[in-house]
C-alpha positions as CSV (number, residue, x, y, z in Angstrom):
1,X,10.0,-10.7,-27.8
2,X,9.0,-7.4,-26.4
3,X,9.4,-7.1,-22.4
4,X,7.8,-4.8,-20.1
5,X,9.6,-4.1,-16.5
6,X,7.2,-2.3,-14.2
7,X,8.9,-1.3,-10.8
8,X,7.0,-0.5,-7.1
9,X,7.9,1.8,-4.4
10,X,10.6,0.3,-2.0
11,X,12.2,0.6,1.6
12,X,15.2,1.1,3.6
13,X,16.2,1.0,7.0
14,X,20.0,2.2,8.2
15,X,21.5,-2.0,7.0
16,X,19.0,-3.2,3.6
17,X,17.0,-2.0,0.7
18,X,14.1,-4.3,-0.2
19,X,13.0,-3.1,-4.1
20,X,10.8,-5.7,-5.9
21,X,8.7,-5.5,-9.3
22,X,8.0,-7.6,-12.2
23,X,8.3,-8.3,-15.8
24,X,6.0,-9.1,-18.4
25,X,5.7,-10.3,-21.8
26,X,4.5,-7.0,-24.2
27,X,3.0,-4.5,-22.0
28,X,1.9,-4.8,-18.2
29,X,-0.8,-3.0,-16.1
30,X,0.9,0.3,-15.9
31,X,0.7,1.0,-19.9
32,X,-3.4,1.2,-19.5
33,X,-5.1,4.5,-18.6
34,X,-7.4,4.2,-15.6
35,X,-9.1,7.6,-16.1
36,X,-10.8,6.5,-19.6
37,X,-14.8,6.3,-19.8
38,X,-17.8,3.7,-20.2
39,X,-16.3,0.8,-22.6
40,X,-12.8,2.5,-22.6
41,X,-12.5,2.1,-18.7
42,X,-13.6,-1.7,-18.8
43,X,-10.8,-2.8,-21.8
44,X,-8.3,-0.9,-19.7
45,X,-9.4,-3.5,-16.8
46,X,-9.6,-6.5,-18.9
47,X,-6.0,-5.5,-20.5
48,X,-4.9,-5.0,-17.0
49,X,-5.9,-8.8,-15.8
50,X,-5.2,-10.5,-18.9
51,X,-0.9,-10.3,-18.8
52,X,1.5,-12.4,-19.5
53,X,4.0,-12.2,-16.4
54,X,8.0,-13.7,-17.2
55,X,9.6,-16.4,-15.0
56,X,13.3,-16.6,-14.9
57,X,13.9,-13.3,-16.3
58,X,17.2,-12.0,-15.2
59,X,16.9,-8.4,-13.4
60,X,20.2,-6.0,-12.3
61,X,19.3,-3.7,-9.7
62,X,21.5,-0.8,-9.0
63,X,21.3,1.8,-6.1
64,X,23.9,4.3,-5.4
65,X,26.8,2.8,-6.7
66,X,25.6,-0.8,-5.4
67,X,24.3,-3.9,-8.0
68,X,23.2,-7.1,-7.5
69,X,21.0,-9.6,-10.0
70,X,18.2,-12.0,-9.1
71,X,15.6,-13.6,-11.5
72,X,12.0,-13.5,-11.4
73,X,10.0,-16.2,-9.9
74,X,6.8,-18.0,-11.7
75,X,4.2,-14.9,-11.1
76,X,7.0,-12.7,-12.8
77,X,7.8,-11.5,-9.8
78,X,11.3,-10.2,-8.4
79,X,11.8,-9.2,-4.6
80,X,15.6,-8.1,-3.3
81,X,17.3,-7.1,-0.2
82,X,20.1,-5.5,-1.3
83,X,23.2,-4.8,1.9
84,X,25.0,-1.8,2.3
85,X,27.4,0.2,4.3
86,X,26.9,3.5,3.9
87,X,25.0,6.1,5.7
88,X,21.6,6.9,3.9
89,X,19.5,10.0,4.9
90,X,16.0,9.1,5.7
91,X,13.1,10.2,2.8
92,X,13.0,9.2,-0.6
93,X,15.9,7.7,-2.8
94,X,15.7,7.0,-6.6
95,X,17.0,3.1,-7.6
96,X,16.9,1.7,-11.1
97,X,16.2,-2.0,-12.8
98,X,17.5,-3.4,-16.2
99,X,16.3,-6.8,-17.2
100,X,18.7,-9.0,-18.9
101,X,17.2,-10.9,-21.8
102,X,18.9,-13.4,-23.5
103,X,22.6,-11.8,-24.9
104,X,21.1,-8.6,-25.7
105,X,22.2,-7.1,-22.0
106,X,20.8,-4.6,-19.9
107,X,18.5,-3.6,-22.8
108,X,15.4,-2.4,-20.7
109,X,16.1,0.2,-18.0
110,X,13.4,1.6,-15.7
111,X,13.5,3.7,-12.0
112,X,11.8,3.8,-9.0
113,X,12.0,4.7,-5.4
114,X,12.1,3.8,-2.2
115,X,11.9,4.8,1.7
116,X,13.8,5.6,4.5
117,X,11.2,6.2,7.6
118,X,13.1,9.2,9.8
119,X,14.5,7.5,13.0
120,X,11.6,9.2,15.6
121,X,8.8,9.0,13.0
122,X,6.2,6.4,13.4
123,X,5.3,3.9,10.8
124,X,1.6,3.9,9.4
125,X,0.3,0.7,8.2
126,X,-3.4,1.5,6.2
127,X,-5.4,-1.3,4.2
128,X,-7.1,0.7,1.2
129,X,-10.4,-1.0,0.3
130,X,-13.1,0.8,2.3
131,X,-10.3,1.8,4.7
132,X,-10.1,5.2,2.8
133,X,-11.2,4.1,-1.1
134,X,-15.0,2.9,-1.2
135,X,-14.9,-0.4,-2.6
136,X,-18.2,-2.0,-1.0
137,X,-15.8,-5.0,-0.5
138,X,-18.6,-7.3,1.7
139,X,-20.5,-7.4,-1.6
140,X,-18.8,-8.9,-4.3
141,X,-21.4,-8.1,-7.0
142,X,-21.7,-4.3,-5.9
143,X,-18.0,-4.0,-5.6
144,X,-17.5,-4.9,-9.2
145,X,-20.1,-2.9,-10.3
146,X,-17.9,0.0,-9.2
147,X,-14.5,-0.9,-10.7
148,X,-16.1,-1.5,-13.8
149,X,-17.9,1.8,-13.8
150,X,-16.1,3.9,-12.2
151,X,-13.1,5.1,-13.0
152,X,-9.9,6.2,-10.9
153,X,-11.3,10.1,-11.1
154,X,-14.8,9.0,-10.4
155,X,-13.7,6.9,-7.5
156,X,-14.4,8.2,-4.0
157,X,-12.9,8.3,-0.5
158,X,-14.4,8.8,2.9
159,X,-15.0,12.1,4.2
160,X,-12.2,13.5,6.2
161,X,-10.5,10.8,5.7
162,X,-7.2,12.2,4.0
163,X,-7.2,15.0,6.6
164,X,-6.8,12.3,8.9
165,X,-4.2,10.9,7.2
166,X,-2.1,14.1,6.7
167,X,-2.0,14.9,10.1
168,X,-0.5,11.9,11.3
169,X,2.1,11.8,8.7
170,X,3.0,15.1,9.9
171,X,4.2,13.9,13.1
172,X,3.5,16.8,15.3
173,X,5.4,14.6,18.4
174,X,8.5,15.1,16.2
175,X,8.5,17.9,13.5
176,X,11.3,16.9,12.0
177,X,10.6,13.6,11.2
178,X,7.4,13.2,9.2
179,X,5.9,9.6,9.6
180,X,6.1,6.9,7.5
181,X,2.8,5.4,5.5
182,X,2.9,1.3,4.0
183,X,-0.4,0.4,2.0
184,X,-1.0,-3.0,3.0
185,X,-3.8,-4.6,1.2
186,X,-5.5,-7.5,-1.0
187,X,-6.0,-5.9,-4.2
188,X,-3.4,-7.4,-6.3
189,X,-1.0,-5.8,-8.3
190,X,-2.4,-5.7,-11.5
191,X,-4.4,-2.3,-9.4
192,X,-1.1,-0.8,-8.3
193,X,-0.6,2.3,-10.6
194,X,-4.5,2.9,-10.2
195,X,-3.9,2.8,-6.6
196,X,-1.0,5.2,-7.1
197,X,-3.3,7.7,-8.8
198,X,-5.8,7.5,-6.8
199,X,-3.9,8.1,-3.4
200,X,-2.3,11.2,-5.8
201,X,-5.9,12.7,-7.0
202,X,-6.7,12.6,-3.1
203,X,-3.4,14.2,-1.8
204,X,-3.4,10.8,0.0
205,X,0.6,10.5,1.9
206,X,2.9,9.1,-0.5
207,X,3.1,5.4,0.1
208,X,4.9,2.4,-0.2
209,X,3.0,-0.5,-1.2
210,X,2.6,-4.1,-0.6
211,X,0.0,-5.7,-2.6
212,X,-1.5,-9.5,-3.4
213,X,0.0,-11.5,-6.5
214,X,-0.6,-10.9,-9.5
215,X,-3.9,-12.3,-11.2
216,X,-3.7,-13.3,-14.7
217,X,-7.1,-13.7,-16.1
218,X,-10.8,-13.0,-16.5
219,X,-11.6,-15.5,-13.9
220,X,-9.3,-14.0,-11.8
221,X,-10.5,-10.6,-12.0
222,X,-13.8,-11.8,-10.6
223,X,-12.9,-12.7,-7.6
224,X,-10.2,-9.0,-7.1
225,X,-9.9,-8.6,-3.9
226,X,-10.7,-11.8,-2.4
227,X,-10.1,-15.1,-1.3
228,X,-7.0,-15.6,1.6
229,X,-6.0,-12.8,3.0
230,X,-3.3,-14.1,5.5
231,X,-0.9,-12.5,3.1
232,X,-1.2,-9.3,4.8
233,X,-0.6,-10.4,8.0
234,X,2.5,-11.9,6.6
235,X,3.8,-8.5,4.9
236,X,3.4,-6.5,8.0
237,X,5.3,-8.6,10.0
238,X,7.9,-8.4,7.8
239,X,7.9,-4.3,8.0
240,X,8.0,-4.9,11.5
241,X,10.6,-6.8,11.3
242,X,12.4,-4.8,8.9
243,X,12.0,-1.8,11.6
244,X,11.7,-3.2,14.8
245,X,12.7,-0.1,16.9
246,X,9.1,1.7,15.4
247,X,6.1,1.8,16.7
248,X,3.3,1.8,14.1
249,X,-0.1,2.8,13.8
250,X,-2.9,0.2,11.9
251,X,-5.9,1.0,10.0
252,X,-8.2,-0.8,8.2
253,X,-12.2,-1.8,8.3
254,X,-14.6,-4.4,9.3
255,X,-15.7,-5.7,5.8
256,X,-13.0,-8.2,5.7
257,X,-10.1,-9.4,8.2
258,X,-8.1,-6.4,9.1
259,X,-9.6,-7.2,13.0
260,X,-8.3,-10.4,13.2
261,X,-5.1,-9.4,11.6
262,X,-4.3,-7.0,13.5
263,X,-4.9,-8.5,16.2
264,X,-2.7,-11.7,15.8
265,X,-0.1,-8.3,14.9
266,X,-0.7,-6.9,18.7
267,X,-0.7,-10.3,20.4
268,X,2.9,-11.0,18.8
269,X,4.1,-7.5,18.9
270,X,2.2,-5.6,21.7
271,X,5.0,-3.0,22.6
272,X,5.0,-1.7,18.5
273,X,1.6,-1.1,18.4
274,X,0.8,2.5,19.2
275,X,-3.2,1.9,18.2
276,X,-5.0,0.5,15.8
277,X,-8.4,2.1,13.5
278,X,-11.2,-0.1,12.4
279,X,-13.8,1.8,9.9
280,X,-17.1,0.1,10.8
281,X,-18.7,0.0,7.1
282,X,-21.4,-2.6,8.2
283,X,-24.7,-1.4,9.1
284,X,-24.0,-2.5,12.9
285,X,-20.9,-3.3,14.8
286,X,-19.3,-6.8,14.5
287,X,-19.2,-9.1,17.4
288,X,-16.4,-10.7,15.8
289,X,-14.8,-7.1,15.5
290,X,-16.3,-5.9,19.0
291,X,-14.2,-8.7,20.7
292,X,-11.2,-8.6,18.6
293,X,-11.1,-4.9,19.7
294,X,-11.2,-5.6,23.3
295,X,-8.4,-8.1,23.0
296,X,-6.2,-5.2,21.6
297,X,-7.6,-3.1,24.3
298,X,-6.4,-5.9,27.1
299,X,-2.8,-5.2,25.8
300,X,-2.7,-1.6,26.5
301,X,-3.2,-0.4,23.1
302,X,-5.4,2.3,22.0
303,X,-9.0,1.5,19.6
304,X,-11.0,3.2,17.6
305,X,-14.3,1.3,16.0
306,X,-15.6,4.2,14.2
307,X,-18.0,5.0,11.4
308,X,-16.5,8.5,10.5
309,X,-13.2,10.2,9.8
310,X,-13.6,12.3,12.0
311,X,-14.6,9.7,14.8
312,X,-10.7,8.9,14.6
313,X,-9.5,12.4,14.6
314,X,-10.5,12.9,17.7
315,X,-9.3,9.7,19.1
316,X,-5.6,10.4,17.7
317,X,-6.4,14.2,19.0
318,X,-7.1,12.1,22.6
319,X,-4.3,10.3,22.7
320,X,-1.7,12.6,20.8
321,X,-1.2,11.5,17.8
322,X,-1.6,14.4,16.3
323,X,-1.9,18.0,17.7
324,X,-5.7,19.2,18.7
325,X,-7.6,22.0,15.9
């Protein structure tokens, strides 16, 4: 049987390394070009969503000297926090995988990454459907349309918005510690390495993500993008968690529920929260968002409910997020 091991971007902090990735059956979504035309760019899609992920596969994860083995769970999925003792400078740090299969050993071997935010940086926590990549997520139909006919060159972002989020990775409070940037969204992980291009066609910051589960199947890839999305709320507690002397900054838009997320996020931890950016991408502003803003507001953190990029420049100009043009 021919295995695929496809590896994501993980994250450190001065105790633990969290690395996680998956294993397939033949190849996963990584071995399908998202920059291919037409009919070429829909297979590409349909291979992507129509995988065979491995339960029980037995993974060996090594990082500076360090190994430890876990197994993958029904979705094919492995996540590890791996101990050590050691001091570890901040930035990036390459880690490696092997899957074990069967008696055959450590016969696949692949290598990723992961981050160490520097100790006065801030952490940035962005969705990435119409929080900086059009998607047209409140219409299903229309948002389909575009994946299926667009691809990951053709895609767009909002204007202005990567200068935005340039300067505040560059930390201008603290030069010498760049910020930190976690992609927190719904799109599932099938969409990873065409998120990863895209973000690197846009000179987007280089990210760690934290997707949805993987999806499976035709039916599935109908509903991309949709259904619970509690699951975010759940992963960026867990980065707080896993950094709880940070303070972080959250974007995200008004075509979903990055609102109410965030604000359950600022009601649980209100002295993290620096501010939070909503991308108003409806025709009018919310109620619903209006009055999850002003909650946030009550708790002494900063808002921004704004239709252009450059809306929240000069809000994170205002309040010093980054320095003034």
């Amino acid at each position: 049987m021919k295995l695929d091991l496809q590896l994501y971007r993980g994250y450190a902090n001065d105790k633990e390394i969290v690395v996680f990735g998956h294993v397939f059956e033949s190849w996963g979504p990584s071995n399908y070009r998202v920059d291919r035309k037409n009919f070429y760019h829909i297979k590409s899609l349909w291979k992507m969503f129509t995988i065979r992920p491995l339960e029980g596969m037995k993974v060996q994860i090594t990082f500076k000297g360090l190994k430890a083995t876990t197994t993958t769970d029904s979705n094919g999925f492995f996540e590890y926090t791996l101990p050590y003792h050691f001091d570890l400078e901040p930035g990036w740090h390459p880690y490696e995988v092997s899957c074990i299969h069967g008696n055959k050993g450590f016969g696949i071997l692949e290598r990723s990454e992961l981050r160490k935010p520097f100790s006065k940086g801030m952490n940035i926590i962005s969705d990435i459907d119409d929080t900086f990549l059009i998607s047209h997520s409140g219409n299903i139909w229309k948002k389909l349309y575009v994946l299926l006919t667009q691809n990951v060159t053709q895609r767009k972002s909002f204007e202005n918005v990567v200068d935005h989020y340039v300067a505040l990775e560059k930390n201008d409070l603290n030069k010498n510690d760049p910020n930190s940037f976690f992609f927190v969204s719904s799109s599932e992980w099938n969409l990873y390495y065409f998120i990863l291009e895209f973000a690197k066609l846009q000179h987007l910051p280089k990210a760690v993500l934290r997707l949805k589960n993987l999806k499976t199947g035709l039916l599935d890839f109908l509903k991309t993008g949709g259904g619970d999305h509690d699951h975010k709320y759940h992963k960026i507690k867990k980065i707080i968690s896993f950094y709880p002397h940070t303070q972080y900054v959250l974007l995200g838009d008004d075509s979903q529920k990055d609102a109410d997320i965030y604000e359950r996020i600022c009601t649980e931890y209100p002295y993290h929260i620096k501010a939070v950016y909503i991308r108003q991408v409806s025709r009018k502003p919310k109620p619903l968002v209006v009055d999850k803003i002003k909650k946030i507001q009550n708790r002494d953190i900063a808002t921004c409910y704004f239709t252009s990029s450059t809306e929240a420049i000069e809000h994170s100009e205002k309040i010093g997020l980054i320095a003034a043009e």
